[in-house]
C-alpha positions in Angstrom: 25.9 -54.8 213.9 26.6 -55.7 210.4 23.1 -56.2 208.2 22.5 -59.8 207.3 22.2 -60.6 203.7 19.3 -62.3 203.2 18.5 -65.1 200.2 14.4 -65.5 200.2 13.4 -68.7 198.0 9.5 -69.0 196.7 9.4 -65.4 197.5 5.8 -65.2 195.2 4.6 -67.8 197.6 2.1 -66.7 200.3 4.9 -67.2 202.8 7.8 -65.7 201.0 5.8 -62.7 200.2 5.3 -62.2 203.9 9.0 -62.5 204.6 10.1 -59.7 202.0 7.5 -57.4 203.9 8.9 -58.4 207.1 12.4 -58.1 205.9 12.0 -54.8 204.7 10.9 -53.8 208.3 14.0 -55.7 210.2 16.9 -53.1 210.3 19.1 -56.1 210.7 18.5 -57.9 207.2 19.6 -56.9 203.9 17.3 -58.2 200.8 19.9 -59.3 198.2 18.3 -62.7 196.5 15.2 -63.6 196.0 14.2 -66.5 194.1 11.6 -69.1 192.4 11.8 -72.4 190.6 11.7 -71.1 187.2 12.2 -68.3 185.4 10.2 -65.2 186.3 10.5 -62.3 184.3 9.0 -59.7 186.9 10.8 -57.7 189.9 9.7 -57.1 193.7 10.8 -53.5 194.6 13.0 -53.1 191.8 14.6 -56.7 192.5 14.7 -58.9 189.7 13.6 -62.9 190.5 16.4 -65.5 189.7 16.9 -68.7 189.6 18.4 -71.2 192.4 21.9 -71.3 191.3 25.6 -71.1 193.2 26.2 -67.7 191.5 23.1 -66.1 192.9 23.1 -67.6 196.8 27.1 -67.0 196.3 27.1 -63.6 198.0 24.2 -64.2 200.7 24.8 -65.1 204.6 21.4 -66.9 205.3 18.6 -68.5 202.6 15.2 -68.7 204.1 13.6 -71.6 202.5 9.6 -71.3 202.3 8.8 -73.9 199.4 8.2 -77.6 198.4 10.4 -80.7 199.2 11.8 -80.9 195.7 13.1 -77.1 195.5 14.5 -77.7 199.4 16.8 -80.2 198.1 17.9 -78.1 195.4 18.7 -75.2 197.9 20.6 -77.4 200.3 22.7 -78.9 197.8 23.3 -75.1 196.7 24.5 -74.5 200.1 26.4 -77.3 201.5 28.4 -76.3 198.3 28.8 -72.6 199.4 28.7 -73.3 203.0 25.3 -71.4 203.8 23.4 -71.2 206.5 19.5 -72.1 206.1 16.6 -71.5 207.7 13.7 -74.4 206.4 10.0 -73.9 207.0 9.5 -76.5 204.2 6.9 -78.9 205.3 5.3 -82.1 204.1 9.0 -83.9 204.2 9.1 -87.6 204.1 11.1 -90.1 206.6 13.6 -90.6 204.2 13.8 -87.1 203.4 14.2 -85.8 207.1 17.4 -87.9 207.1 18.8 -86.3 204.2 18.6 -82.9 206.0 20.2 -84.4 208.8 22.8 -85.3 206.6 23.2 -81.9 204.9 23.0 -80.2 208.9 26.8 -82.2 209.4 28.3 -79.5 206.9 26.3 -76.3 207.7 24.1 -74.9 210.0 20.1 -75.9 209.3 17.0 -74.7 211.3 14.5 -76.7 210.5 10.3 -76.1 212.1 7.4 -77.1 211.3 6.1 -74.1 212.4 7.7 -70.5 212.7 5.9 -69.3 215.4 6.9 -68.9 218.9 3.7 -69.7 220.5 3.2 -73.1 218.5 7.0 -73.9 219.3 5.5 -73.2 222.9 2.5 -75.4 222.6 4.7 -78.7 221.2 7.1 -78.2 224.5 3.5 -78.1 227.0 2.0 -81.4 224.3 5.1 -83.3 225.4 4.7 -82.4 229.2 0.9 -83.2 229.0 1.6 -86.8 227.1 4.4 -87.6 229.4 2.2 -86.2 232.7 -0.9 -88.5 231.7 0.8 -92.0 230.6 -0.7 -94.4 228.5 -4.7 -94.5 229.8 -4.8 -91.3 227.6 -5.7 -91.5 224.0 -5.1 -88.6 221.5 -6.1 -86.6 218.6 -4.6 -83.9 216.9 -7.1 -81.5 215.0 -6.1 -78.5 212.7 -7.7 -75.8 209.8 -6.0 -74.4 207.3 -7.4 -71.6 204.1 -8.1 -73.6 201.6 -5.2 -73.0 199.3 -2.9 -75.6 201.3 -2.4 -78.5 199.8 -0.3 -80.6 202.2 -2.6 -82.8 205.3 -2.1 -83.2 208.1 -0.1 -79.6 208.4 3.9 -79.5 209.3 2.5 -78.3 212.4 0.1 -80.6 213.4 3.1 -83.4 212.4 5.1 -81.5 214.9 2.7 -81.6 217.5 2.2 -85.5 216.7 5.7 -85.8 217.5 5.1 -84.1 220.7 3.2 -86.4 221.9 5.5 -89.2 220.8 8.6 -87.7 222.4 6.4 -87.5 225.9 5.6 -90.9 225.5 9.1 -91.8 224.8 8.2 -93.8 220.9 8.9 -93.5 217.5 7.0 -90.6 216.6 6.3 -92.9 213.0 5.0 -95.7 214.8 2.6 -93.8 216.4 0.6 -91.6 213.6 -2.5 -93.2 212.6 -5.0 -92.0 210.5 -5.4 -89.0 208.7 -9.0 -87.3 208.3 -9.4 -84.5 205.7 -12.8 -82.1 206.4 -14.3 -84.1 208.9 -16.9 -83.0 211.2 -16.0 -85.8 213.8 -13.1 -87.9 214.3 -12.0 -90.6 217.3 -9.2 -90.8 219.1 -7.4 -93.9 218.8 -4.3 -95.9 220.8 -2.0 -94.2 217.7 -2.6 -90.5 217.0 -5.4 -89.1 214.7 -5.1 -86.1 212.9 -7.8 -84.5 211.1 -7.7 -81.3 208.6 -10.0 -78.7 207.7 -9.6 -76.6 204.1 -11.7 -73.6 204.5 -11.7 -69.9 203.5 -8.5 -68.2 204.1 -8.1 -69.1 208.0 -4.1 -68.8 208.8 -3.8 -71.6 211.4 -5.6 -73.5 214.3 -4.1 -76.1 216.2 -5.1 -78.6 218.6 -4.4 -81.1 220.4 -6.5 -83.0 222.6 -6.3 -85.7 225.3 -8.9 -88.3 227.3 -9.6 -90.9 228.9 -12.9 -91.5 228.6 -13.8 -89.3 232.0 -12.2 -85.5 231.1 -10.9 -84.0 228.1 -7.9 -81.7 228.4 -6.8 -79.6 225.5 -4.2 -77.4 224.2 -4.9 -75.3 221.7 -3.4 -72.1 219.5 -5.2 -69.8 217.0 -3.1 -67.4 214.4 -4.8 -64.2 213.7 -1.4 -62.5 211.5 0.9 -64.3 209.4 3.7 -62.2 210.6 3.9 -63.6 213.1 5.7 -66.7 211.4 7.9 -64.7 208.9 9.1 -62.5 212.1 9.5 -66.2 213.5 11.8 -67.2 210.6 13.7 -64.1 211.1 14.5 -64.3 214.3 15.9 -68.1 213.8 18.3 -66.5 210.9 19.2 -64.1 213.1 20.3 -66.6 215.8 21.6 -69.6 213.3 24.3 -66.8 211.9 26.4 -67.7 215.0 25.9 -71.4 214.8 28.3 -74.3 213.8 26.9 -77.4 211.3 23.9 -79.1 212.9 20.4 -79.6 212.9 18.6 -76.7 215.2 14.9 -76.0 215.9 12.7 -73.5 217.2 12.9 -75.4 220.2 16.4 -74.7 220.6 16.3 -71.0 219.9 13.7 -70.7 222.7 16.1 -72.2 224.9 13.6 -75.3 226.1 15.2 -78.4 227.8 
């Protein structure tokens, strides 16, 4: 099978560092770009950094984009020039943002996730079941930590998991978030969804989700223990967009969930 060549963008970031380890493990990827924002005058394994340009992406398959919303943008426009597939684990989009990338999915291939990881992408599909299983006497809250070098709150995960619960209540998943905690010790559960966010140490990810009625609690919950685990994620959606016409995919679709 014929190596992928494989763009990485913020590859000094926490993430896109993980990915050009994980890379370098994956017989089936070939590291040819790696880029940042600026100008860095360093190299990663003998690899010089560049800058996001139509030269550089010009000769890649696939760009893995690990950033912010602003550089996102500049890669997508980058692509849907070039016709390149893209693989987005971006968070902290706005409304009006997620349509743009719905816009930019009608001329090439976009997997978009919150979250890389098999077992959160897992966790949404049972949040929906649960929210449409209990109807509307249950409330719900969504709680999640983070290390403490995140900036964004409520995480793209625990946004996804939101949505979760809107999609098995069968509403507009904006409608429904309501208000947004950051390093609380307590927070209540409400008729729109809560979120609250804990910055601490350098904790990788914990997620849950949590629904009652006043009588029983039931919750769903997932813990991250190696951060491989979401740039092996983000591998295997390049691996599976390659073959994939224009649209907007998910993890959801990769794992083959109804």
């Amino acid at each position: 099978m014929k190596k992928i060549n494989l763009a990485i963008t913020g590859c000094m970031g926490r993430m896109g560092s993980q990915i050009i380890k994980s890379a370098k493990k994956n017989q089936g990827f070939n590291l040819s770009v790696l880029t940042e924002s600026k100008k860095i005058n360093k190299k990663i394994d003998g690899k010089a950094i560049d800058l996001n340009t139509d030269k550089v992406f010009k000769k890649v398959d696939l760009i893995i984009d690990f950033t912010v919303p602003k550089c996102t943008f500049e890669v997508l426009r980058i692509a849907s020039r070039l016709k390149k597939k893209v693989v987005i684990g971006t968070t902290g989009f706005s409304k009006k943002e997620e349509g743009l990338i719905k816009k930019y999915s009608k001329k090439i291939p976009i997997l978009k996730a919150g979250n890389m990881s098999l077992g959160i992408n897992l966790l949404m599909y049972l949040t929906e079941i649960a929210s449409s299983s209990l109807g509307e006497k249950f409330l719900s809250k969504i709680f999640e930590i983070h290390h403490r070098h995140k900036k964004d709150y409520p995480s793209g995960t625990a946004l996804m998991l939101g949505k979760g619960i809107a999609t098995g209540k069968n509403k507009n998943f904006y409608n429904l978030i309501g208000k947004k905690y950051l390093n609380r010790k307590t927070f209540p559960y409400g008729n729109r969804v809560n979120f609250n966010s804990i910055r601490k140490g350098e904790i990788i990810g914990e997620h849950e989700v949590k629904f009652s009625n006043g009588k029983e609690i039931i919750t769903l919950n997932h813990e991250a223990f190696d951060r491989a685990l979401y740039s092996e994620g983000a591998l295997s959606a390049a691996k599976w967009l390659m073959t994939k016409k224009p649209g907007l995919y998910s993890m959801r679709d990769l794992m083959n969930f109804k």
